[in-house]
N, C-alpha and C positions, 0 to 999 in steps of 0.2 A: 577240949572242944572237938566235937563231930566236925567233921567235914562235910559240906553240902555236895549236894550232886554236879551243881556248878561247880565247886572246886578240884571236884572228882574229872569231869569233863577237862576242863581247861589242863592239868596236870597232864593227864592222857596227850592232850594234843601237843603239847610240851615237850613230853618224853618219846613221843612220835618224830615231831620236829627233830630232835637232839639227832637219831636213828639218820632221818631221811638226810641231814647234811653230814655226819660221820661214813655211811657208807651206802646208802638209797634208801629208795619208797622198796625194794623188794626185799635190805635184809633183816627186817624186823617182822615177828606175826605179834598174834594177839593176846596171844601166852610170853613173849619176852615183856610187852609194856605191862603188863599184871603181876609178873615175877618183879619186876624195875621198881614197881610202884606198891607193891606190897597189898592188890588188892587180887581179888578171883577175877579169872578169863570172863566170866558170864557177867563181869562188872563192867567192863571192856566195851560186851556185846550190849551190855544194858544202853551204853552212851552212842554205839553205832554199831549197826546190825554187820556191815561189813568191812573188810581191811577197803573196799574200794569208797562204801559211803565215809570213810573216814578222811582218805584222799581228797575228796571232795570237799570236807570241812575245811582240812589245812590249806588248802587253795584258795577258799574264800572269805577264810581268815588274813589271807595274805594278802587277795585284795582289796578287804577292807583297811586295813591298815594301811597299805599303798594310798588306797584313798584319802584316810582321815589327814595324812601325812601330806599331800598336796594341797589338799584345803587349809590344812593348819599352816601353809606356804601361804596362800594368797593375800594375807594380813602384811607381812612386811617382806615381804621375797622380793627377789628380783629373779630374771633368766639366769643368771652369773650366780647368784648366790645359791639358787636351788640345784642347781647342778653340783656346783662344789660342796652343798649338803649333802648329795646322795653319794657323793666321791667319797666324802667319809664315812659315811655306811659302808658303802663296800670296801674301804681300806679298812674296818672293823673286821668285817668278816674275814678279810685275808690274815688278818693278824690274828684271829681266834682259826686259823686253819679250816674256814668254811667256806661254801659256794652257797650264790643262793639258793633259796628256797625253788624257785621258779627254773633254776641251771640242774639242779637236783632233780628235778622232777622230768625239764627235758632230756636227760642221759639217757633215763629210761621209757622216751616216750613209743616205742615198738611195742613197748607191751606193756603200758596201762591202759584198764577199761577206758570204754569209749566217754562215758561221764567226767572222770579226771582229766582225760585229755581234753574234754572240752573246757574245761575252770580253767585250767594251763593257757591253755588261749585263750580265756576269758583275760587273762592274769596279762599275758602279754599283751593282746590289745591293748588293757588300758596305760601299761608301762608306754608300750609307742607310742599311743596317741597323745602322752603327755609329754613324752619325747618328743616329736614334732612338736608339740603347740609351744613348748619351751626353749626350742632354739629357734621357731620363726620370731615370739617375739623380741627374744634374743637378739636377733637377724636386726630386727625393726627398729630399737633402739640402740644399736650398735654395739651390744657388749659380746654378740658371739661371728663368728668368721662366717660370710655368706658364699661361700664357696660350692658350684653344686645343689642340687636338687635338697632340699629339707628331708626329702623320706627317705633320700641315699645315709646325708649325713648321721641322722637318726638313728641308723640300722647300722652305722661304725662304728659309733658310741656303745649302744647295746653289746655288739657284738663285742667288741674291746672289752668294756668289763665284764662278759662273761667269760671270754675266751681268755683274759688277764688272771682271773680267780681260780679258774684250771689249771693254767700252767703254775701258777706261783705255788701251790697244792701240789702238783704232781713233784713239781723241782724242789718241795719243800724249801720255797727261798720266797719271802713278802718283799724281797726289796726288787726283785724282777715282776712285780703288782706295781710297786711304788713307780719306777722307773715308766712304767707306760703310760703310768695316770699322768706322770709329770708329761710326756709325749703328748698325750691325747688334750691336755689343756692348751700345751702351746697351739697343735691345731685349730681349736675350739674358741681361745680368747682373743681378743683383740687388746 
């Protein structure tokens, strides 16, 4: 069976992804995911004219999924429970020796075109804003610690699990990721 052009696309961005979390958006071109993938560079270019409009896809593939993933929350979630869901996402990642997507892309944000870095901040807004709205109502029904301003505590959280996924990578050690999740709950729960 042929491959569609969708399946061709999606693969790309796949094999793009794998790159961007093993060692950045700048150390793959357009000739490694062609060689990777067993198709021609101009098959590459066929799907996106550039390494930057490419950037741009994996970001807003990432906030769509961020997206669908909190809505598919609102059905039976609670503040406590969506949070300890993304906890284990990101204890995934640490355990497969990855950062995210979004950590990834900020390391290198000095010198990605101006379009990726604006999806990057497209990407973070909506992380924070769901970040706030999920420990005020948190806050509200007493399942998170009301200590402190929401946009402070918000931005510890974030920062903690990106800055948790760095170190536990650099020290090649998940149980110093583990160790601070376990930290950052006690904070966080009531």
């Amino acid at each position: 069976m042929k491959a569609t052009t969708t399946d061709t696309r999606k693969a790309i961005l796949k094999r793009a992804e794998r790159y961007l979390q093993d060692a950045g958006f700048a150390s793959f071109s357009f000739r490694d995911l062609a060689a990777d993938l067993g198709i021609k560079s101009a098959s590459v270019h066929y799907h996106f004219r550039s390494k930057e409009e490419l950037g741009v896809a994996l970001l807003q593939r990432y906030q769509e999924q961020f997206t669908q993933w909190t809505e598919s929350r609102k059905i039976n979630g609670s503040p406590k429970s969506d949070l300890l869901q993304w906890f284990e996402y990101e204890q995934h990642l640490c355990r497969a020796g990855d950062i995210c997507p979004g950590g990834a892309f900020g390391a290198e944000f000095a010198v990605l075109p101006e379009s990726v870095r604006g999806e990057l901040e497209k990407l973070h807004d909506i992380q924070r804003q769901w970040m706030r709205a999920t420990l005020q109502t948190g806050r509200e029904r007493g399942e998170i610690r009301a200590e402190g301003k929401v946009e402070d505590q918000a931005e510890m959280v974030l920062a903690a699990l990106q800055g948790g996924l760095k170190i536990a990578r650099a020290s090649r050690d998940p149980k110093a990721f583990d160790g601070m999740l376990e930290q950052l709950k006690v904070m966080l729960f009531t």
